[in-house]
N, C-alpha and C positions, 0 to 999 in steps of 0.2 A: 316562516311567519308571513308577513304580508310580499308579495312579490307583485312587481309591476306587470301587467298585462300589456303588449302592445295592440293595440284593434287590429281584426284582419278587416283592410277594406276586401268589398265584394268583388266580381270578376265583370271587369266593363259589359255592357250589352250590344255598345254597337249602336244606338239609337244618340243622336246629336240631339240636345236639348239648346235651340237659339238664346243669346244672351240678349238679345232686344228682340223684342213682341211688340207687333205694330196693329195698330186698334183695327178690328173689320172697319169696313166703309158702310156708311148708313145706308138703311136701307131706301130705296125712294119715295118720296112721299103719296100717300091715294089723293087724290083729286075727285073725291066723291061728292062734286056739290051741287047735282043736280043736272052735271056737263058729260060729256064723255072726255074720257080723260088723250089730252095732246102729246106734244112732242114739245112744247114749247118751256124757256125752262121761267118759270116763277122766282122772282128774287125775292128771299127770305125775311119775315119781317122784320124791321131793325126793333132792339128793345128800345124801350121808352127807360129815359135814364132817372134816374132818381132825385129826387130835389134836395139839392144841393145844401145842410144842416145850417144852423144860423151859425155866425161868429161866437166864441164862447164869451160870456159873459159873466162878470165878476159883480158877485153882490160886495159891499160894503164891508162886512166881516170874508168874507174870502179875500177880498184884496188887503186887506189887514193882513189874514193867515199868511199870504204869497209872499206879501212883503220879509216878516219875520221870519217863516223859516230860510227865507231867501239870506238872511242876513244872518242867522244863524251858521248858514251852511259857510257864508267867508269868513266867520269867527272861526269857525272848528278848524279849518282849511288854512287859514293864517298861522291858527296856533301850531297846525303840526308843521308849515313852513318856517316857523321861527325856532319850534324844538329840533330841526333837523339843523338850521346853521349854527344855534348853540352845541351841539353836537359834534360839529366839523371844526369849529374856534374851538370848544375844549380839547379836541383828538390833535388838532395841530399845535398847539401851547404844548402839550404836554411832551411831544414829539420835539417842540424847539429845544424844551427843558432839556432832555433827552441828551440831544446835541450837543447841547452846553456841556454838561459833566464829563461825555465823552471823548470830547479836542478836549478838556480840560485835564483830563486823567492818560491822554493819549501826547497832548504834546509838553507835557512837564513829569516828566520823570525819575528825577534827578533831585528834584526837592524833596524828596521821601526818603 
């Protein structure tokens, strides 16, 4: 029926393929501006940086929206804080309970 295949890999070649490739070096620039070109080296132009975007600002109903979801989000985050130590008070009650019957059924034996 169905049988597994192992792959043959192929038979090495013998040619090393580098695991890091390092970028050519650019090539140099033409100096075609009317001069003959020097020896001398030209430092390249710095960019001009970009202006710097306003501070964000909040219309009246967006700081509204910020607010509320803002306060939604310690409501949700509360509740599942408070469902998890209800959680751990009921799992230890129940565990005390536990204890209780056990020394109770463990150190009276004799009244049965």
């Amino acid at each position: 029926m169905i049988r597994p295949r192992v792959p043959v890999n192929p038979l090495p070649t013998g040619t090393v393929v580098p695991l890091i490739t390092t970028a050519p070096a650019p090539a140099p620039a033409d100096h075609q501006q009317g001069h003959a070109s020097c020896a001398c080296q030209h430092p390249a132009s710095t960019p001009v940086a970009a202006p710097a975007s306003p501070a964000v600002r909040l219309t009246p109903t967006g700081l509204a929206v910020a607010v509320a979801s803002g306060i939604g989000v310690v409501l949700v985050v509360g509740a599942v804080l408070v469902s998890l130590l209800l959680a751990v008070a009921i799992t230890g009650a129940s565990v005390a309970v536990c204890a209780v019957v056990l020394r109770s059924l463990l150190n009276n034996p004799h009244r049965r």
